[in-house]
C-alpha positions, 0 to 999 in steps of 0.5 A, a space after each residue: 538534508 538534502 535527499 538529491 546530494 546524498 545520493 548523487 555521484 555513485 556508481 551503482 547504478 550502472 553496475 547493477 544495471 549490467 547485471 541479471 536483466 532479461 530485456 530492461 524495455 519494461 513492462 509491456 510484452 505478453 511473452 514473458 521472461 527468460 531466466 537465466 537458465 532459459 525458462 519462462 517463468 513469468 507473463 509481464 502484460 497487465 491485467 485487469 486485476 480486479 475485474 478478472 478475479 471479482 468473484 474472488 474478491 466477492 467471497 473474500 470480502 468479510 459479510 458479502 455485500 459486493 455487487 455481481 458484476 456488469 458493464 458499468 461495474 467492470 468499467 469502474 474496475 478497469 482502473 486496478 490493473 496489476 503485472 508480474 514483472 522481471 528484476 535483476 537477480 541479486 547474490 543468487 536470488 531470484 527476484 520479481 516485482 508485483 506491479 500494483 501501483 498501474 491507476 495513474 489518478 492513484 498510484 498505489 495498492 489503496 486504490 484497489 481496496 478504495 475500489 471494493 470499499 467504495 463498491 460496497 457503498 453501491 451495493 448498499 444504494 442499489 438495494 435500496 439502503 439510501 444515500 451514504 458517505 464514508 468518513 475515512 480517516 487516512 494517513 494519505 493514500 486511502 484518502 487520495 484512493 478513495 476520492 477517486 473511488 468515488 469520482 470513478 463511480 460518478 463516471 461509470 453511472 454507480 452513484 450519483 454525488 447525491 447518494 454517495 459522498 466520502 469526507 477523508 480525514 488526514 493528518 497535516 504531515 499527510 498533506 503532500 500525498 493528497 491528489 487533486 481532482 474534480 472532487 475538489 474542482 467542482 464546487 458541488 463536488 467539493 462540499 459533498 467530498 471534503 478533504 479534512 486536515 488534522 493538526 493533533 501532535 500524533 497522525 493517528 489521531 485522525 482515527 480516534 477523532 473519526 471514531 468520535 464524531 461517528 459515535 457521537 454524530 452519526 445518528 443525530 446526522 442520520 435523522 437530520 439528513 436522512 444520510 448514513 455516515 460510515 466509518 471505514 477504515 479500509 481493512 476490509 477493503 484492501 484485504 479483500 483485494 489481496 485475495 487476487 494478489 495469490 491469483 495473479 501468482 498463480 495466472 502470471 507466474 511459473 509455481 514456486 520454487 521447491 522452497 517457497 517463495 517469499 513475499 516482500 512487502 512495506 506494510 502499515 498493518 499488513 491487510 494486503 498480505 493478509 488477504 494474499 494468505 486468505 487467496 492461497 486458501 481460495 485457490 483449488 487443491 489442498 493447501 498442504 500440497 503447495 509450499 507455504 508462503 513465506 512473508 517478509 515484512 518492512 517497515 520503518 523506524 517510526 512505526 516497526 510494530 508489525 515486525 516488533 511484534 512478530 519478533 518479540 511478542 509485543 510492541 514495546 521498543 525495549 528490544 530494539 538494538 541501542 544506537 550510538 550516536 556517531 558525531 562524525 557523521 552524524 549518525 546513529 549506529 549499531 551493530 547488534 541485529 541485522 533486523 534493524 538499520 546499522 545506520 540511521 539519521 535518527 531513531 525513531 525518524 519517519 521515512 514514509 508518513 504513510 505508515 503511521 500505525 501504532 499496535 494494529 488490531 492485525 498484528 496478531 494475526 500478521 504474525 501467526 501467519 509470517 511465522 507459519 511460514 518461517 518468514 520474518 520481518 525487518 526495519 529500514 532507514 532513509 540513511 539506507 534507502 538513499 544508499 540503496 537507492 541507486 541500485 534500486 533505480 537501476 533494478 527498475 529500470 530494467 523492468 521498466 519502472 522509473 524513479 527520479 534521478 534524485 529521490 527529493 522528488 519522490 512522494 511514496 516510498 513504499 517500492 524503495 522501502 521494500 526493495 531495500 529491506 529485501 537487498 539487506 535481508 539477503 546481504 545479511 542473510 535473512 532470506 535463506 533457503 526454504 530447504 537446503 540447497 534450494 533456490 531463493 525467490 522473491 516477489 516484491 509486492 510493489 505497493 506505492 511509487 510516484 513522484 512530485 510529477 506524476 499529478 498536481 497536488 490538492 491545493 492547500 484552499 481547497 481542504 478543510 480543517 478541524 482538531 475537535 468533534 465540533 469542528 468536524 461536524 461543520 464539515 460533515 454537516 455541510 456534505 450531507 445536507 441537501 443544495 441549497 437553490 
């Protein structure tokens, strides 16, 4: 398919464009927008997200462990910059776009939680603890995030190559989304920092062989190197950073509406939105005298455990609707539940590989925390996010947001994902009022957007291969053992 063909020759694009906008010059004043009814509701100027709010972080992270904060420690920070910035109103609806993808070297939300990952590996140097690497299994952005976690912490004077080291594993179809950088340049970089790549027919394997190797290998590579190997899988790192998700509300948006606002966000396992639920415990007052967040989750065919779970209970697919295949245009269809595309290329078909989760260990709580706060969740499909996509380009490029003319060209499609979850929810009336006559608002919790431009790809010689413990240990004894002369 043809992703530039399909979406070409609408018109929606300039109608949407025309509507609801305050201004369309991006992201860049500190003044804020004005709403329809004359109210700044919103400051639009990037902040340091991280390094303002480290303390929160610090408390949110689970077993402490996170350096306190100094020069370098800021410096290494400053690349997690956030904004609160204006969309265009739709059907009545208020919307707003959570800026989290401001790290040119690493797009997306993953850079935040590589960041509070990786700074507990300094903590862990700085108190003596000996030189570490970090084995991360990735479906793509972590990894991509946490090798520039490392090289930042190399150039702000944390770590040295020689105590710090990360070896990213990741799935072949994952390939695409891995960046390159010195980490891959530079030979000795290289050889501490390999990128791994994993043909097993299931992505999420590189979990399970992950926790293989760490099982059977860490402590033989310990005594022989005198190197640790931890295993991370990123949860704590990325909720920790969405604690300062609910601060940046509180600091660079007006208070909710009286029926809440609701949180929209394309999610895997749910980590970031989770750590947005433990900031709004953080923050003073009584959580009682606030209106509770209301989540809304979106995911893809491939992987709609979240919202399976949320709705019913379980992972199993049996309650999905059944599609009927349309040969005519080649479609699968189904008319039965709004939660689910009405349209789609094929069933159970991968939009964003980054979302390759199956039964997350968070699904329980995801849910407890979605449905405590009468929100919900829904599944897209690239047949829809190409339909939308017009739209969703016009809606921001009135923030000052870009996507590429032609979708072939874009590599993450974590913002389209969400903003078209959030325009079919309210077209189909799964976002109403918090309480009757109120008005609905909507964060977007933007998570990832970048296109083939937007940085060179890691060149296919420069990464590794292994399918098998024994093939791993290859890799991972050659990062750990001490230069040769």
């Amino acid at each position: 398919m043809n992703l530039a063909e399909t979406t070409g020759g609408t018109g929606t694009a300039a109608t949407t464009g025309a509507t609801g906008t305050t201004g369309g010059t991006g992201g860049t004043s500190g003044t804020g927008s004005t709403s329809a009814t004359g109210a700044t509701d919103i400051a639009r100027a990037p902040v340091p997200a991280l390094a303002a709010h480290w303390d929160t972080v610090r408390e949110a992270f689970p077993g402490g462990g996170l350096p306190p904060l100094d020069d370098a420690l800021r410096g290494y920070l400053s690349a997690a910059g956030a904004a609160v910035l204006p969309l265009p109103d739709h059907h009545g609806a208020r919307l707003r776009l959570l800026d989290l993808c401001r790290n040119p070297a690493a797009p997306t939300a993953a850079s935040m939680g590589a960041l509070v990952t990786v700074a507990r590996a300094v903590a862990h140097l700085r108190a003596g603890g000996g030189p570490v690497t970090l084995l991360a299994p990735s479906s793509g952005n972590a990894a991509t995030a946490l090798r520039d976690a490392v090289l930042r912490a190399y150039a702000h004077g944390l770590a040295e190559p020689d105590g710090l080291g990360v070896v990213c594993l990741v799935p072949a179809r994952s390939r695409g989304k891995l960046r390159d950088s010195e980490l891959a340049g530079l030979p000795g970089l290289r050889r501490r920092n390999p990128v791994v790549v994993h043909h097993g027919s299931d992505p999420e394997g590189v979990r399970g062989l992950a926790r293989a190797y760490h099982r059977e290998r860490a402590e033989v590579l310990h005594r022989k190197y005198g190197r640790s190997l931890w295993l991370t899988t990123g949860l704590a790192g990325d909720r920790a950073a969405g604690a300062v998700r609910a601060l940046l509300e509180r600091d660079l948006m007006a208070p909710p509406p009286p029926g809440g606002r609701v949180h929209a966000q394309a999610v895997d396992t749910g980590a970031g939105l989770l750590g947005h639920r433990d900031g709004t415990l953080l923050l003073p007052g009584a959580p009682g005298t606030r209106p509770a967040p209301r989540y809304h989750l979106v995911q893809h065919l491939n992987t709609p455990d979240l919202v399976l779970r949320l709705h019913f209970g379980a992972f199993s697919r049996a309650p999905m609707p059944p599609y009927a295949y349309d040969a005519a245009r080649r479609l699968h269809l189904q008319s039965s539940d709004p939660r689910f595309p009405y349209a789609a290329h094929s069933p159970d078909e991968v939009l964003e590989p980054s979302f390759y989760s199956r039964a997350p260990r968070t699904a329980g709580e995801v849910a407890a925390m979605v449905r405590a706060g009468g929100g919900g969740g829904s599944v897209v499909s690239s047949y829809e996010c190409l339909a939308r996509y017009p739209t969703v380009r016009a809606l921001l490029r009135a923030a000052g947001v870009a996507l590429p003319e032609g979708p072939g060209r874009l590599r993450e499609w974590a913002l389209v994902m969400t903003l078209t979850g959030v325009l079919d929810a309210l077209d189909r009336g799964l976002l109403g009022p918090g309480v009757p006559g109120g008005e609905t608002e909507v964060l977007v919790h933007g998570t990832g957007n970048w296109t083939a431009r937007d940085g060179a790809p890691l060149p296919g010689p420069l990464m590794r291969y292994a399918d098998s413990v024994d093939e791993l240990d290859v890799v991972v004894a050659e990062a750990l053992e001490e230069e040769r002369p």
